[in-house]
C-alpha positions as CSV (number, residue, x, y, z in Angstrom):
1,X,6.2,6.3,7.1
2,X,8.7,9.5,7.0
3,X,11.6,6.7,7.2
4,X,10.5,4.8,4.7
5,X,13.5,4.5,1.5
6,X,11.0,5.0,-1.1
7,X,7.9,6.7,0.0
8,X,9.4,9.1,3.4
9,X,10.3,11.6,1.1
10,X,6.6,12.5,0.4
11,X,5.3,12.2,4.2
12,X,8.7,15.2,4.8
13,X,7.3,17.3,2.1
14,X,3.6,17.1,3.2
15,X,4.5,17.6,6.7
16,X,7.0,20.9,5.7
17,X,5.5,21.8,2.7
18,X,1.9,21.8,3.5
19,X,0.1,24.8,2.5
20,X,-1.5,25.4,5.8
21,X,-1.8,27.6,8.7
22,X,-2.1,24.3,10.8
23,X,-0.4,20.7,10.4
24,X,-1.4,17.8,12.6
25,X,1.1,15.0,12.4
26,X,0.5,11.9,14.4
27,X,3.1,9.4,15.1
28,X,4.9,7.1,17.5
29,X,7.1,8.4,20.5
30,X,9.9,6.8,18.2
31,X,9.9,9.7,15.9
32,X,9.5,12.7,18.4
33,X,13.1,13.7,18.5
34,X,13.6,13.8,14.8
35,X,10.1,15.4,13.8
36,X,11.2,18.1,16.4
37,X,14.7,18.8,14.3
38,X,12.5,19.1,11.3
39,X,10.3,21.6,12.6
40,X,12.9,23.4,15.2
41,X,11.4,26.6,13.2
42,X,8.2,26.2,13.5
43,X,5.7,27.0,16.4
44,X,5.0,23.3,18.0
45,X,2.5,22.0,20.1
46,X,2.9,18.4,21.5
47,X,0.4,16.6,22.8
48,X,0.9,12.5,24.4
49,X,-1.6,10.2,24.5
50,X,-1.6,6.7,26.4
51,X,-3.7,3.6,25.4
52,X,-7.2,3.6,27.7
53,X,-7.2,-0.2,27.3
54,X,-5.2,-3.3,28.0
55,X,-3.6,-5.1,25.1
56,X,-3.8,-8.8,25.4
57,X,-2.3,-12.0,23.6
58,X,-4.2,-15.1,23.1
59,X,-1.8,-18.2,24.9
60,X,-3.5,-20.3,21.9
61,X,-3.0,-20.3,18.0
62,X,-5.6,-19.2,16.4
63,X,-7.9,-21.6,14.1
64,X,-10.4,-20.3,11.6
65,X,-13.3,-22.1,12.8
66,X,-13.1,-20.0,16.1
67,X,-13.7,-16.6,14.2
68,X,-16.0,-14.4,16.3
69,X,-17.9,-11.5,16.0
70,X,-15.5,-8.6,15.5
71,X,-12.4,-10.2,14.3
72,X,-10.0,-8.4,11.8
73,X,-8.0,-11.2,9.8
74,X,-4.3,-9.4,8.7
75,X,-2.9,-10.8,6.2
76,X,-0.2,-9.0,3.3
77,X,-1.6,-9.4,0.1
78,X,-4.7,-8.4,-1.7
79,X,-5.1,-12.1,-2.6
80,X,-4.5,-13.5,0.7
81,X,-7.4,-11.3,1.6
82,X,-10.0,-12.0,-1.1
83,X,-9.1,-16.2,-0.6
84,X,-9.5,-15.7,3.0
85,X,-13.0,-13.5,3.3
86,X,-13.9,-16.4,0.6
87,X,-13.5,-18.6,2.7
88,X,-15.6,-16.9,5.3
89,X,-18.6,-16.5,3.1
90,X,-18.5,-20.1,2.2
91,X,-18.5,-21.0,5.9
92,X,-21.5,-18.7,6.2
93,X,-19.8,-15.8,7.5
94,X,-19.8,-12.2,5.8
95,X,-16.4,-10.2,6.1
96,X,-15.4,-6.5,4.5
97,X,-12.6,-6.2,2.8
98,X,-9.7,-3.7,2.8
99,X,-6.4,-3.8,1.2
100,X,-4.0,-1.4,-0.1
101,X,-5.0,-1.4,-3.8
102,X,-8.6,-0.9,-2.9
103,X,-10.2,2.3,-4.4
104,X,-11.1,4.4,-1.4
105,X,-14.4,5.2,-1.9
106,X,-14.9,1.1,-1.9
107,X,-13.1,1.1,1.3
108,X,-15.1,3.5,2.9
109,X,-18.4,1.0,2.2
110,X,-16.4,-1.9,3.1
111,X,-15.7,-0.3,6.5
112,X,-19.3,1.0,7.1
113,X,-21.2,-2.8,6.1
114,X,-18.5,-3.6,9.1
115,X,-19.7,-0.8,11.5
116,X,-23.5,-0.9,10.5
117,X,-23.4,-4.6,11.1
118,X,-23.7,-5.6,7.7
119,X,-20.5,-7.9,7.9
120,X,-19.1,-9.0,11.2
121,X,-15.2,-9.8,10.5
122,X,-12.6,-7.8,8.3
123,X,-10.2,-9.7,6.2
124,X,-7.3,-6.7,5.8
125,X,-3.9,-6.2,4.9
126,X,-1.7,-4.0,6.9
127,X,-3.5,-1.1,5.5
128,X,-5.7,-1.4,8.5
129,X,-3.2,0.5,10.6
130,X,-3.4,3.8,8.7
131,X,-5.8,5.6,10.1
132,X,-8.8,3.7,10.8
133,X,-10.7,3.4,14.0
134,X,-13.0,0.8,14.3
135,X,-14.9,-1.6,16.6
136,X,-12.4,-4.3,16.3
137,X,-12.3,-7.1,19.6
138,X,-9.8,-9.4,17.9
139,X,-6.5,-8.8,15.8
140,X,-5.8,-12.1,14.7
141,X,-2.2,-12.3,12.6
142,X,-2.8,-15.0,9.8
143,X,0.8,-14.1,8.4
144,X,3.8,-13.1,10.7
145,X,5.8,-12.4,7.5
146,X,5.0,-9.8,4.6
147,X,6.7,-9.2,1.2
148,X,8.5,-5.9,1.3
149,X,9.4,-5.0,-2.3
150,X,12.1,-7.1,-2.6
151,X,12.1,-9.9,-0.1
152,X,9.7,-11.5,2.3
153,X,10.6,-11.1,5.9
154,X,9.1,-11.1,9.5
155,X,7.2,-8.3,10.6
156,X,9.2,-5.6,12.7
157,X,8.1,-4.6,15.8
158,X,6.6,-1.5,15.1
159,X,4.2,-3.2,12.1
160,X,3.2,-5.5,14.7
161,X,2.1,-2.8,17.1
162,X,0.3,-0.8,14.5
163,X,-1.8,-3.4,13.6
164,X,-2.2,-4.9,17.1
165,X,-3.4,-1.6,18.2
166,X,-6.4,-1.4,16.2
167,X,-7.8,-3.6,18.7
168,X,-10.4,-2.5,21.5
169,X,-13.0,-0.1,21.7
170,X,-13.4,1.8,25.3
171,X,-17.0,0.9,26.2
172,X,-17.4,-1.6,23.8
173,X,-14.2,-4.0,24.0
174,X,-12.4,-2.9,27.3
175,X,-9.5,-5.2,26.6
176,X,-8.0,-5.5,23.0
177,X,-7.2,-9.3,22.3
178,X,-4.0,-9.9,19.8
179,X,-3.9,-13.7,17.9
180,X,-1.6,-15.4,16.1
181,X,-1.4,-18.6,14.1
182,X,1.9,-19.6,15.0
183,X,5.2,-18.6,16.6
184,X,3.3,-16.8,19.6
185,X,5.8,-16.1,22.1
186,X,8.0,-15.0,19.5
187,X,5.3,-12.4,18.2
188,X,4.4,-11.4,21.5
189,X,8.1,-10.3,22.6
190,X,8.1,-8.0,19.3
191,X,4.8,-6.7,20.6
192,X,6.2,-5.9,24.0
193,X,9.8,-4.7,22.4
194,X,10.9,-1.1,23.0
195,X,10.8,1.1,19.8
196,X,13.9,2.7,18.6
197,X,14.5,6.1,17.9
198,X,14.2,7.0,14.4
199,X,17.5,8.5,13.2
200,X,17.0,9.7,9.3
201,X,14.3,10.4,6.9
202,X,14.4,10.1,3.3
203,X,15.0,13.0,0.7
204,X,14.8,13.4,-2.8
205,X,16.4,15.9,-5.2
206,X,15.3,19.2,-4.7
207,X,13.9,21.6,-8.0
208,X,17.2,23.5,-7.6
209,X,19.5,21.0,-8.0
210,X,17.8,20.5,-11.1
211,X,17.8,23.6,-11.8
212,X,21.5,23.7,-11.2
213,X,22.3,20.5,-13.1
214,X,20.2,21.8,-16.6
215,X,22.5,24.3,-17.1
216,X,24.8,22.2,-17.4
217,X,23.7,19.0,-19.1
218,X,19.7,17.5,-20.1
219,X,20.9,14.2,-19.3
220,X,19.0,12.6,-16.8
221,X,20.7,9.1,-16.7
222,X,23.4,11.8,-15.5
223,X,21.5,13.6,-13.1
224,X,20.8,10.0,-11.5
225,X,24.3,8.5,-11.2
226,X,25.5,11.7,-9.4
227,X,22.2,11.9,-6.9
228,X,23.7,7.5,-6.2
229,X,27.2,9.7,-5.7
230,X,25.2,12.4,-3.6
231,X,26.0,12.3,0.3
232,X,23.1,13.2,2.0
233,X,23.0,15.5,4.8
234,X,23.3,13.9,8.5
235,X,20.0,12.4,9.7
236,X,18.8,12.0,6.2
237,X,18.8,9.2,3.7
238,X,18.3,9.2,0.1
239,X,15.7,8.0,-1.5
240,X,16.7,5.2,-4.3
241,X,14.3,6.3,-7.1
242,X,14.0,3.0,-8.1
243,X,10.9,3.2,-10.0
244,X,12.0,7.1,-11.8
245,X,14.9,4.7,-12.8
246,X,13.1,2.2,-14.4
247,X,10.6,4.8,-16.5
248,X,13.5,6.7,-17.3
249,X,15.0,3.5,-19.3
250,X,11.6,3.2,-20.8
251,X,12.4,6.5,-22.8
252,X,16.0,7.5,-22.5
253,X,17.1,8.6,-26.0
254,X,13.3,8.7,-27.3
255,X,11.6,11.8,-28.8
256,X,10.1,12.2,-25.6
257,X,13.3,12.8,-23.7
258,X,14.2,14.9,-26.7
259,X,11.8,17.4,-26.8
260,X,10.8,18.0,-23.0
261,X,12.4,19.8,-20.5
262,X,14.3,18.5,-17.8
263,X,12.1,19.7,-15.2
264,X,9.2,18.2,-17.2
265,X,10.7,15.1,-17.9
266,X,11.2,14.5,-14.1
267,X,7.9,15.6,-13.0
268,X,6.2,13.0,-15.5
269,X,9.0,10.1,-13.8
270,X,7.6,11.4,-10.8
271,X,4.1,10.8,-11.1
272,X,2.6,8.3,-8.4
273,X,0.6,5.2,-10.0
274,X,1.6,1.6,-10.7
275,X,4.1,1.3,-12.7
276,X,4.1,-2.6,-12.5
277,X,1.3,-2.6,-14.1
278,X,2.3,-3.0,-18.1
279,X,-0.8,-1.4,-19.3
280,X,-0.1,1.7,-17.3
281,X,3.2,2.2,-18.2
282,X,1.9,2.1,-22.1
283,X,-0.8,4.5,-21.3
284,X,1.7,6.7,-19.7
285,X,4.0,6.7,-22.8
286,X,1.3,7.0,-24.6
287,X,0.2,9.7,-23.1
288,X,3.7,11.7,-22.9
289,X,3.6,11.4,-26.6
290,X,0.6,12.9,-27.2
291,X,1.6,15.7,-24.6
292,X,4.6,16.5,-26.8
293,X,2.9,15.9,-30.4
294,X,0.1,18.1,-29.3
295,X,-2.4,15.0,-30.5
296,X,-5.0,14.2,-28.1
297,X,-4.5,12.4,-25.3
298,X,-5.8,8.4,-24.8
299,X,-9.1,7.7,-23.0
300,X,-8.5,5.3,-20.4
301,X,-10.2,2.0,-21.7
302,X,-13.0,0.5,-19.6
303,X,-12.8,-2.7,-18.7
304,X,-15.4,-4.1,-16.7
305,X,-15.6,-7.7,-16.6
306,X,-14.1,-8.3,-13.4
307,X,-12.8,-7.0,-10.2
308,X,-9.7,-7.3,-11.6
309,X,-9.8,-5.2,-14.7
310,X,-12.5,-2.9,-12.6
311,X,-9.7,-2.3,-10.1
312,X,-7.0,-1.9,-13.2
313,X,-9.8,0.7,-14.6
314,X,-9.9,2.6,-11.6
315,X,-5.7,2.8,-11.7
316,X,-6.2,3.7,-15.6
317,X,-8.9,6.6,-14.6
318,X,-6.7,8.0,-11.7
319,X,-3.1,8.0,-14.4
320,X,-5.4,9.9,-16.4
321,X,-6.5,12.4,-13.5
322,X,-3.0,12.9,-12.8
323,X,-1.9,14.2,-16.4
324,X,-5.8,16.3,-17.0
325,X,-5.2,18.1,-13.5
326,X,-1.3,18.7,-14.6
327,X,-2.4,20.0,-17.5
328,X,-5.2,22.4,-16.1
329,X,-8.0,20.6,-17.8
330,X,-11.3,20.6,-15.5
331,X,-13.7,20.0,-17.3
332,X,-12.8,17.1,-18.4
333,X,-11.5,16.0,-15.0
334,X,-14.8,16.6,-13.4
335,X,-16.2,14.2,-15.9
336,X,-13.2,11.6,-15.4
337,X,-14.0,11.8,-11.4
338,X,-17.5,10.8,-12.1
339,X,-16.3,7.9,-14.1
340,X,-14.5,6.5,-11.6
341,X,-16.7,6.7,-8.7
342,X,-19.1,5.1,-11.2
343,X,-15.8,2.4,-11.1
344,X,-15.7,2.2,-7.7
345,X,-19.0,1.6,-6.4
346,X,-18.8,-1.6,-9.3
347,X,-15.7,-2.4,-7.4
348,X,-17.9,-2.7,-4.2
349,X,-20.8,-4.8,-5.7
350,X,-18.5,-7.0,-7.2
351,X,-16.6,-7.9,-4.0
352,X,-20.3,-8.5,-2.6
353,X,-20.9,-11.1,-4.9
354,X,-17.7,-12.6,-6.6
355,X,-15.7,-13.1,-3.6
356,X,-16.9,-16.4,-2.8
357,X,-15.1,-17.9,-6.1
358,X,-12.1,-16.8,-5.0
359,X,-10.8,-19.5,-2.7
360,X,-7.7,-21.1,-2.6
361,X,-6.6,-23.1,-5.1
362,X,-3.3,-25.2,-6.2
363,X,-1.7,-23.2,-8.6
364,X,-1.1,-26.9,-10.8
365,X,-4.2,-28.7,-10.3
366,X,-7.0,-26.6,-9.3
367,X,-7.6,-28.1,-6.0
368,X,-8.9,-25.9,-3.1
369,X,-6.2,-25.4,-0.2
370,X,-6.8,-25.1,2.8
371,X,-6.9,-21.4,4.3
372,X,-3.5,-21.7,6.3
373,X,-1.5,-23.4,3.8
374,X,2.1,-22.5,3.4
375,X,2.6,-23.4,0.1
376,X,0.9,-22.5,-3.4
377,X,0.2,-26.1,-4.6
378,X,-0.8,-28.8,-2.9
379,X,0.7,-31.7,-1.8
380,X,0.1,-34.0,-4.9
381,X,1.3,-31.6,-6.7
382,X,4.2,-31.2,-4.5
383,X,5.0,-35.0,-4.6
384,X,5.3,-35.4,-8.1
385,X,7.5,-32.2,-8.8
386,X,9.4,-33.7,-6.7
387,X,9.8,-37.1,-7.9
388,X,10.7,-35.6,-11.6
389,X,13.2,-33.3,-10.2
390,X,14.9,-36.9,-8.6
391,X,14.1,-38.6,-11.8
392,X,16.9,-35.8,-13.3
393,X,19.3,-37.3,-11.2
């Protein structure tokens, strides 16, 4: 995660700038050399651990009617997921749920109904990989590409081992299993592939260049075409700030940008929620204004008809959180937290019950797909976009 373009930079500052006596950081052997750069300063202690169990690839593709007892599905998208553990609970079959976007609290029931025996398979996305040990016999890939941001590609080699890894339990499954729907041998080299060494980590700009930069101009569009014309230091990369960017446009030459500091301007682009999701940027902006105007600031709305807008509520809550604890606002935070726990656990009973409507479906027609097909129409539909595109001709 510490080489990752857009997020690495906050994995170096939690890892150097952690306010604590102790820091445990847990990685691949990939990354030893250049975490020991980082921290040449620090007292280190380094401690290597082997896998107890054997790894091992199925020699056949998986098919969803041989889903067993203890199976994680992977897949790369929260809908893939929720059409997929649909699926399952049509067929009979209960399956948790964990994806990225999940509120964590929900995740945390999600993964004990899996433990307690409540639900025997998880449908996941590669958030399954971060941190989470659990009773898994079977890693089954349903994908062998993801969508990265900006284009879809095949897994790398160390995604596919992160994921795979998750599977076996010493004294409970004594040999991990690994399944694939397709391209096996292909999956299995980049399984077996040696890792290597990580070179750079990403970095953003620091609180004194901006301090240097302010004293000589507040504009910000500035400050970011001179970090593009930055050369970062050897072993580093810089992060793109794609997404500081993009807010920034949303208010260059606004009040806003007029009457906060730099400093505060930047912290506010800074801030880590969705911003693809249009509501949240409003509320944001919204929210910035009132800041400055010294009005009060925009209860998120609750929305609750859904898991969608439950899940968009949650998002809402935590924007809110962000600006009440920036602010040094408590009380009202401690009420906000309740709100969205209250949020959360609606998450969880919705995914209980409304996950069997959510099968696949031909994005023209209606028509239910199948669970492993490639495309997001069906075939009809395919046939006769195709014959009016020849009709053009």
């Amino acid at each position: 995660m510490i080489a990752d373009k857009d997020r690495g930079y906050s994995w170096y500052k939690a890892i150097t700038k952690a306010n604590a006596g102790e820091v445990h950081v847990i990685g691949s052997r990939n990354v030893k050399t250049m975490l020991l750069e980082l921290l040449k300063d620090s007292d280190v202690e380094i401690y290597e651990y082997h896998r107890d169990i054997p790894l091992e690839v199925e020699k056949r593709e998986f098919k969803i009617n041989t889903v067993k007892k203890g199976d994680a599905l992977i897949c790369f998208s929260r809908k893939r997921v929720l059409e997929t553990a649909s699926r399952l609970q049509n067929n009979g079959r209960a399956a948790s749920m964990i994806y990225g976007s999940m509120p964590p609290e929900t995740r945390k029931k999600q993964i004990q109904r899996f433990i307690e025996g409540e639900t025997t398979v998880i449908v996941a996305t590669d958030a399954i990989g971060m941190g989470l040990n659990l009773p898994i016999r079977r890693i089954v890939f349903l994908e062998n590409e993801k969508f990265d941001g900006t284009r879809r590609r095949l897994l790398t080699s160390q995604e596919v081992k992160q994921i795979a890894g998750r599977a076996g339990r010493k004294g409970l499954y004594n040999t991990g299993r690994v399944a694939f729907t397709a391209d096996i041998n292909r999956m299995k080299q980049l399984l077996l592939q040696e890792d290597e060494a990580l070179q750079t980590f990403a970095i953003t700009p620091t609180s004194e260049m901006l301090d240097r930069f302010q004293k000589y101009s507040r504009d910000l569009g500035t400050f970011f075409d001179l970090w593009m014309k930055f050369e970062s230091p050897k072993g580093t990369k810089k992060a793109p700030l794609t997404e500081e960017r993009e807010l920034y446009e949303m208010i260059r030459d606004t009040e806003m940008e007029a009457r906060l500091s730099l400093k505060d301007l930047y912290s506010f682009l800074q801030l880590p929620f969705s911003s693809r999701e249009p509501s949240l940027t409003r509320q944001w902006e919204e929210t910035i204004m009132a800041i400055i105007t010294g009005d009060e600031m925009p209860e998120p709305k609750l929305k609750l008809r859904n898991l969608e807008e439950l899940e968009l509520t949650y998002k809402a809550i935590g924007l809110h959180l962000l600006f009440l604890y920036r602010l040094n606002r408590p009380t009202e935070a401690v009420y906000w937290e309740r709100v969205r726990e209250e949020i959360s656990d609606k998450v969880h009973e919705r995914l209980k019950t409304d996950v069997k409507n959510m099968s696949r479906k031909c994005k023209r027609c209606g028509k239910k797909l199948a669970w492993d097909h490639r495309f997001p129409i069906c075939e009809a539909c395919f046939e006769t976009q195709s014959r009016r595109n020849y009709s053009r001709y």
